[in-house]
C-alpha positions as CSV (number, residue, x, y, z in Angstrom):
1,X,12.0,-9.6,-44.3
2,X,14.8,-12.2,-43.8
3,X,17.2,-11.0,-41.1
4,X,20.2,-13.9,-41.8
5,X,17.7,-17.1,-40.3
6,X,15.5,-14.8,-38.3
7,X,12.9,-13.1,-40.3
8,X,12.0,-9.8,-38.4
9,X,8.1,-8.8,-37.6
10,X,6.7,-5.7,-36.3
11,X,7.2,-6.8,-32.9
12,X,11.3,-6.6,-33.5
13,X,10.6,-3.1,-35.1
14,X,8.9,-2.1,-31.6
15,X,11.4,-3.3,-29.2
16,X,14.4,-2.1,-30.8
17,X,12.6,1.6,-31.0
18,X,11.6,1.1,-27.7
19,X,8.0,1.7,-28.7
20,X,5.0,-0.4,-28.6
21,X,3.8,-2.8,-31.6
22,X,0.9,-0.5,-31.7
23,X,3.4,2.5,-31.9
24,X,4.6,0.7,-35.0
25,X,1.7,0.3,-36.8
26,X,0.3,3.9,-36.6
27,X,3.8,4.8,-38.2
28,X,3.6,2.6,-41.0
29,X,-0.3,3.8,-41.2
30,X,0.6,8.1,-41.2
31,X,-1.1,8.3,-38.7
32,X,-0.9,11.6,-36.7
33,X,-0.7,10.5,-33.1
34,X,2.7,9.9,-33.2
35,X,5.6,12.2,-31.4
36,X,8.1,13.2,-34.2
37,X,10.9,11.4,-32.4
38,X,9.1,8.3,-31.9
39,X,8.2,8.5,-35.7
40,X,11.8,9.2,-36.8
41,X,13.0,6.1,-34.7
42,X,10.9,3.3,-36.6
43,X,11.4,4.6,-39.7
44,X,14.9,4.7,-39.9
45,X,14.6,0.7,-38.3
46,X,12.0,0.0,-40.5
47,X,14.6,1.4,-43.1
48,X,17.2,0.4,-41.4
49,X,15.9,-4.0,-42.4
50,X,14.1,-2.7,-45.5
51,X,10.6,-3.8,-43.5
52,X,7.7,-4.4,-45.8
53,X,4.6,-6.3,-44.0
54,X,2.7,-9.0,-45.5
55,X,-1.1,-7.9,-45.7
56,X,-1.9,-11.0,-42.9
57,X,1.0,-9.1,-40.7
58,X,-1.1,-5.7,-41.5
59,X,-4.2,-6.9,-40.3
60,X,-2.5,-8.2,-37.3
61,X,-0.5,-5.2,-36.5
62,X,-2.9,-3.2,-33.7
63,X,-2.0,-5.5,-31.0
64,X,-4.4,-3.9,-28.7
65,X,-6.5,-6.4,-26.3
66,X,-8.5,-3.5,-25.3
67,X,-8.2,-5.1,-22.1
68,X,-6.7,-2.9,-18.7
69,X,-5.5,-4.6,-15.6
70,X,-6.5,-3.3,-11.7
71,X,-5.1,-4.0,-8.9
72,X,-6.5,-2.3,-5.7
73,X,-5.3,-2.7,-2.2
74,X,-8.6,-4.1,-1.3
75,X,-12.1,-4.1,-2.0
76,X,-14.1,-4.8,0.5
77,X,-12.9,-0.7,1.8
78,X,-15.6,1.4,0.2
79,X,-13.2,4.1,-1.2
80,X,-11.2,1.3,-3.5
81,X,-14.7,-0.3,-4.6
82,X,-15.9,2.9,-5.0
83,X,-12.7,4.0,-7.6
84,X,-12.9,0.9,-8.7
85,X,-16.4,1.0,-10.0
86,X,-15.7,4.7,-11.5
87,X,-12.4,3.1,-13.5
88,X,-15.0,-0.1,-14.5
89,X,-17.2,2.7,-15.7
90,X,-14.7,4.9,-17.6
91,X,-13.1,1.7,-19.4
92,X,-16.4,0.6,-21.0
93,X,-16.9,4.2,-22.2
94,X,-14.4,4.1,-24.3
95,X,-14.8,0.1,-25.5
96,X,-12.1,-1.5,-22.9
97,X,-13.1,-4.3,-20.3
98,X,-11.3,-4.2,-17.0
99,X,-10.2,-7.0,-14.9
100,X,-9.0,-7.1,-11.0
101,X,-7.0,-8.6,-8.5
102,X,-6.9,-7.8,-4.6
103,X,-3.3,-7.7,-3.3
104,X,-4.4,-7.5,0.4
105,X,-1.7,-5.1,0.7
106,X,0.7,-8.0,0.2
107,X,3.8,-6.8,-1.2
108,X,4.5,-10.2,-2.8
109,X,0.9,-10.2,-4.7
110,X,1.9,-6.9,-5.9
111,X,4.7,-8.2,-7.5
112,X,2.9,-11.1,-8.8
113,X,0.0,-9.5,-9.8
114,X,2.3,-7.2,-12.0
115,X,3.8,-9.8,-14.3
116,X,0.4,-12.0,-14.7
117,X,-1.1,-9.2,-15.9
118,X,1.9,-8.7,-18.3
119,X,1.7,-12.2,-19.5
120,X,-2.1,-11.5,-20.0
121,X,-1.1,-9.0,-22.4
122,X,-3.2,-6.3,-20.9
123,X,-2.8,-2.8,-22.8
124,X,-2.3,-1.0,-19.0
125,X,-2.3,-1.2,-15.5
126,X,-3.8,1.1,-12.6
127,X,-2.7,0.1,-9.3
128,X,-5.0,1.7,-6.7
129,X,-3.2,1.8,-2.7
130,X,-1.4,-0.5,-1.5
131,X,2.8,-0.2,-2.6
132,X,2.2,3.0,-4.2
133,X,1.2,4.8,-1.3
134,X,4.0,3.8,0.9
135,X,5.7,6.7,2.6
136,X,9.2,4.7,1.8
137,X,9.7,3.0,-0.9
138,X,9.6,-1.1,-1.2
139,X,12.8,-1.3,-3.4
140,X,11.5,-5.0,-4.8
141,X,8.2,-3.4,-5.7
142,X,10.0,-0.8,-7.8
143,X,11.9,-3.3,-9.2
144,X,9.0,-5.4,-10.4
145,X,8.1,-1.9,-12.2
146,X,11.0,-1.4,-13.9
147,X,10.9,-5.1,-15.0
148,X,7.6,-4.1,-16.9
149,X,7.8,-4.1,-20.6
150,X,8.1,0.0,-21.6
151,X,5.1,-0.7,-23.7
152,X,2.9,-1.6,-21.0
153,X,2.5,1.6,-18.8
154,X,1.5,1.5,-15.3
155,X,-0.8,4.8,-13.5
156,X,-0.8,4.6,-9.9
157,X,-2.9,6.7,-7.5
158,X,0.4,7.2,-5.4
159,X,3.7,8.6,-6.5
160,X,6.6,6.1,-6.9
161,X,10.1,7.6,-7.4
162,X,11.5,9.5,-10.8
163,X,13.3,6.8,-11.9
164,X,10.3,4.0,-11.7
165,X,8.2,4.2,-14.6
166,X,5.0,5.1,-14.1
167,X,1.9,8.1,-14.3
168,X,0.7,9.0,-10.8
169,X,-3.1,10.3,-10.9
170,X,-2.9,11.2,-7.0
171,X,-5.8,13.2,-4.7
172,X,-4.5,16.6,-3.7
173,X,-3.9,16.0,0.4
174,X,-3.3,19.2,1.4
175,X,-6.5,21.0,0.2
176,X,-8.6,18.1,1.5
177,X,-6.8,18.7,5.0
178,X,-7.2,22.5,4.4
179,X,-11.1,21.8,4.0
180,X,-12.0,19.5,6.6
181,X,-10.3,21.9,9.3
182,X,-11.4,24.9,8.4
183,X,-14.6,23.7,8.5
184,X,-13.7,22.6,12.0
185,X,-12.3,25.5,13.0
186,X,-15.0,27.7,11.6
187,X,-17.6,26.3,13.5
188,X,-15.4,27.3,16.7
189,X,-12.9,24.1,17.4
190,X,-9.9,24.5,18.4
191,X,-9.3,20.6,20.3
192,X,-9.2,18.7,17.0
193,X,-8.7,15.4,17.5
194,X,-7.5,13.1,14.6
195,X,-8.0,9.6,14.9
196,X,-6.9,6.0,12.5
197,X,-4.5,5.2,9.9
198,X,-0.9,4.1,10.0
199,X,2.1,6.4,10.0
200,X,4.3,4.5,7.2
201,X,1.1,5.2,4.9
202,X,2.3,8.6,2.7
203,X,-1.3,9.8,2.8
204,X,-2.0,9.5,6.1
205,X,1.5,11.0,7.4
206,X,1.0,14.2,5.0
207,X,-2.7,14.3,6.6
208,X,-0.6,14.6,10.0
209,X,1.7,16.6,9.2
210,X,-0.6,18.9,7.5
211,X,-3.2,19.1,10.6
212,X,0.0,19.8,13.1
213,X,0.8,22.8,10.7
214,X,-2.5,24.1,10.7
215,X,-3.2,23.9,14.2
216,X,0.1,26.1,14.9
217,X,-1.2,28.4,11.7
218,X,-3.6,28.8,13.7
219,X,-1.7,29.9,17.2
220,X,-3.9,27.0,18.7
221,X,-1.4,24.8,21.2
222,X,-0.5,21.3,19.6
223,X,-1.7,18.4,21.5
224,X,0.6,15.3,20.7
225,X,-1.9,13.2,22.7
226,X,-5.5,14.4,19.9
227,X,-3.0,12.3,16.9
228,X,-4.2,8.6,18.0
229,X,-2.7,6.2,14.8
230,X,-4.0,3.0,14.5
231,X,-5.1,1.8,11.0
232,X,-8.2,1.7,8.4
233,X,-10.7,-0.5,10.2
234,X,-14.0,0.6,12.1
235,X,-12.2,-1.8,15.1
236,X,-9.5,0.5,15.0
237,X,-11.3,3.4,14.7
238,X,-13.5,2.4,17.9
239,X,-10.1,1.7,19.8
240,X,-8.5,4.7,18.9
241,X,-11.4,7.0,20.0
242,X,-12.0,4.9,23.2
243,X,-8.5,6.2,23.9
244,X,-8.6,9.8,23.3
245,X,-11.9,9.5,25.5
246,X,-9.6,9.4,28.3
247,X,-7.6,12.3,28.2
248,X,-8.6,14.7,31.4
249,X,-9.2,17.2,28.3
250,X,-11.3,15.8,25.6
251,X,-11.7,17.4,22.5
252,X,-14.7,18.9,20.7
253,X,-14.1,17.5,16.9
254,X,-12.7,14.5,16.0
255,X,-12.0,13.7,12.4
256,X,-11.0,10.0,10.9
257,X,-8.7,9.4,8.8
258,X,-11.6,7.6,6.1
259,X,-15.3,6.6,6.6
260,X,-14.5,3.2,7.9
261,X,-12.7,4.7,10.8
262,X,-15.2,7.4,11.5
263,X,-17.9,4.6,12.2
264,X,-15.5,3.1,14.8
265,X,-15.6,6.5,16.0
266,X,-19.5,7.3,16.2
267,X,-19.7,4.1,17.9
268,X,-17.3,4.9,20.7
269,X,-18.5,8.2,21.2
270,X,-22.4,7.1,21.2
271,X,-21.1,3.7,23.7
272,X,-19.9,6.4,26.4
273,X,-22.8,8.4,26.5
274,X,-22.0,11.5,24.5
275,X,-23.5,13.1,21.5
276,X,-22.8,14.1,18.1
277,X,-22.5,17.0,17.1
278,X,-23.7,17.9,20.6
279,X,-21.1,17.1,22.3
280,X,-18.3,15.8,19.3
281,X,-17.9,17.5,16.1
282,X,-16.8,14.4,13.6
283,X,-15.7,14.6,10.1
284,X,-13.9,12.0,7.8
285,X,-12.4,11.4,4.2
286,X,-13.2,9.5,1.8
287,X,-17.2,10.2,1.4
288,X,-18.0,6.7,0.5
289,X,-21.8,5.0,0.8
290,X,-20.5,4.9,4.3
291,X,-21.4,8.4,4.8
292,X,-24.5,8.8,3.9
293,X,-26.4,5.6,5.8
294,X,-24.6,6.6,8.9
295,X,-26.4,8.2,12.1
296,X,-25.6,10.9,12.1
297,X,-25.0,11.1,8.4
298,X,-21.4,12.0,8.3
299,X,-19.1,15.1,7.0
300,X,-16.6,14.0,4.4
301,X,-13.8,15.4,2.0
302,X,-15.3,13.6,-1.3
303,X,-12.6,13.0,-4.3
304,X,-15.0,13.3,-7.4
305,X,-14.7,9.2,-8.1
306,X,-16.6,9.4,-11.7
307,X,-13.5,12.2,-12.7
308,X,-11.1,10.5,-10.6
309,X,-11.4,6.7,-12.6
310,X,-11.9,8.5,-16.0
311,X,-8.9,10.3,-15.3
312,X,-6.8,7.1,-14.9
313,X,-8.3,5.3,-17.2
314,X,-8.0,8.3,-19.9
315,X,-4.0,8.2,-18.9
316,X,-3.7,4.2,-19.0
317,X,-5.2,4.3,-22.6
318,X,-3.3,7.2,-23.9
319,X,0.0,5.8,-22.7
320,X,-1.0,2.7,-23.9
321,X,-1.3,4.0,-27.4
322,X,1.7,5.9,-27.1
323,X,0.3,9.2,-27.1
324,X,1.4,12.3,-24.9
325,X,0.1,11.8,-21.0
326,X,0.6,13.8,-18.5
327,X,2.8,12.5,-15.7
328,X,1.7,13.6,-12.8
329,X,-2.0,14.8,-11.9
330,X,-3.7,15.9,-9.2
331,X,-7.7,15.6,-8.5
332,X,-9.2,18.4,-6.2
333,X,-11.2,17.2,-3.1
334,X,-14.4,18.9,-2.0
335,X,-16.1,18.9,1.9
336,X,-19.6,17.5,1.8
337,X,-21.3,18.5,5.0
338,X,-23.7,16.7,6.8
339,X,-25.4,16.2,10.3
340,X,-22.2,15.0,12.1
341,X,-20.6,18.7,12.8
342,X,-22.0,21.5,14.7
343,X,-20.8,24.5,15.9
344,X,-18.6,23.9,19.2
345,X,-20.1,24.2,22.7
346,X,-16.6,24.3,24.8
């Protein structure tokens, strides 16, 4: 219908509601996967311009491009391959292709990354590390969120602030920490070293934090000098360990911040002479490939990738549609134990 010069289409009806085009068209079709609000806001604007579709406009009306946008930190680390892979996976289950950038971590290919995949017209997008896991937040990353279109939902497997738009599908940090030390702990450590990852990372300061508290839980004395930061690399994994290998009082179990790090560690520990478990107890996250071709093959907190992906790619597509999703969800970690831990000899 004619609107003065401008005649108004479905795509008017959705951004004045605030809804998507898709939105739109299940209203005008009945059907049932519509919240009553939402449903009570397009009709009275479809009512509102006396809104009557042409049968060409009908057939065009699910705008859909079954098409959802990915943007990892990086792939070349086996945990975002590995998620990656599981979301790939999940996507053609349920008839959608996927497609991927790397941002490198880059805060400005973040951003750009964002708005080409908005010009694409992708139905969602999951960002996997990078921004999202930030233990601050970028302010210009947030506000390249909020710049999103509200009918193109983003799920990230951080947590960005309330006011950001956006579903969080995040791993549960506390119970993966609770696992790998009392596994530790139960095998008779009690000089836990933890070794890699950066402190401005959320996940790696809550792993941290969460080891300090246990130790004290535990009445065990806390050793500033066992936390050795560094980053995500096997180099910095090596470096890190080569420097807790100095201390006059070594400990007996070392656990990496992820799998790449832990093979930096085994390295170090084999290059000066010692043994695993024999004489170090080591133990990682992540549970990637990585883990199981090492030698020793390698205890890890797993994260259940095949839920994990199909549990952000269930949320993208439901938001996408305009159907209820949950906000915020947690997946549960589990230990996998292998040949790398032994009972403590100290």
């Amino acid at each position: 219908m004619a609107n003065g010069n401008k005649t108004i289409t479905i795509y008017d009806i959705a951004k004045e509601a605030g809804v998507s085009p898709a939105t739109v068209s299940r209203v005008m079709t009945n059907s049932a996967n519509v919240r009553s609000e939402k449903r009570d806001r397009v009709l009275s604007i479809i009512e509102k311009y006396n809104f009557k579709p042409n049968a060409l406009a009908k057939g065009l009306s699910d705008t859909s491009t079954k098409s959802i946008g990915v943007i990892a930190a990086d792939v070349r680390n086996p945990f975002y391959a590995q998620l990656f892979v599981a979301c790939e996976a999940a996507a053609q289950k349920s008839g959608y292709t996927v497609s991927l950038y790397n941002s490198f971590g880059v805060t400005d290919n973040e951003i750009e990354q964002l708005e080409l995949f908005n010009q694409q017209r992708v139905d969602a997008i999951v960002q996997i590390g990078g921004r999202v896991d930030d233990a601050e937040t970028d302010q210009r990353y947030c506000d390249a969120v909020r710049k999103l279109p509200e009918n193109l939902p983003l799920v990230v497997t951080g947590r960005l602030p309330e006011d950001v738009p956006s579903y969080s599908v995040e791993i549960d940090a506390e119970s993966g920490m609770d696992l790998v030390m009392e596994h530790l702990l139960g095998l008779g450590h009690t000089r836990i070293a933890l070794v890699g990852g950066r402190f401005d990372v959320k996940s790696t300061r809550e792993k941290v934090l969460l080891y300090e508290k246990i130790i004290r839980d535990h009445d065990i004395e806390f050793n500033p000098d066992y936390v050795a930061n560094g980053s995500y690399s096997i180099e910095s994994g090596y470096e890190c360990m080569k420097k807790v290998l100095k201390l006059s009082k070594l400990p007996t179990a070392v656990i990496a911040i992820n799998d790449f790090a832990a093979a930096g560690v085994v390295r170090a520990i084999e290059d000066s002479g010692y043994r695993i478990p024999q004489d170090f107890s080591v133990a990682s996250f992540d549970n990637t490939y990585i883990s199981d071709v090492m030698i020793p093959k390698l205890t890890s907190v797993d994260y259940n990738y095949e839920f994990f992906g199909q549990c952000l790619i269930d949320t993208a597509i439901a938001a996408s549609k305009g159907d209820d999703a949950p906000r915020r969800q947690t997946v549960e970690p589990t230990l996998v134990t292998r040949e790398s831990s032994g009972p403590s000899r100290a």
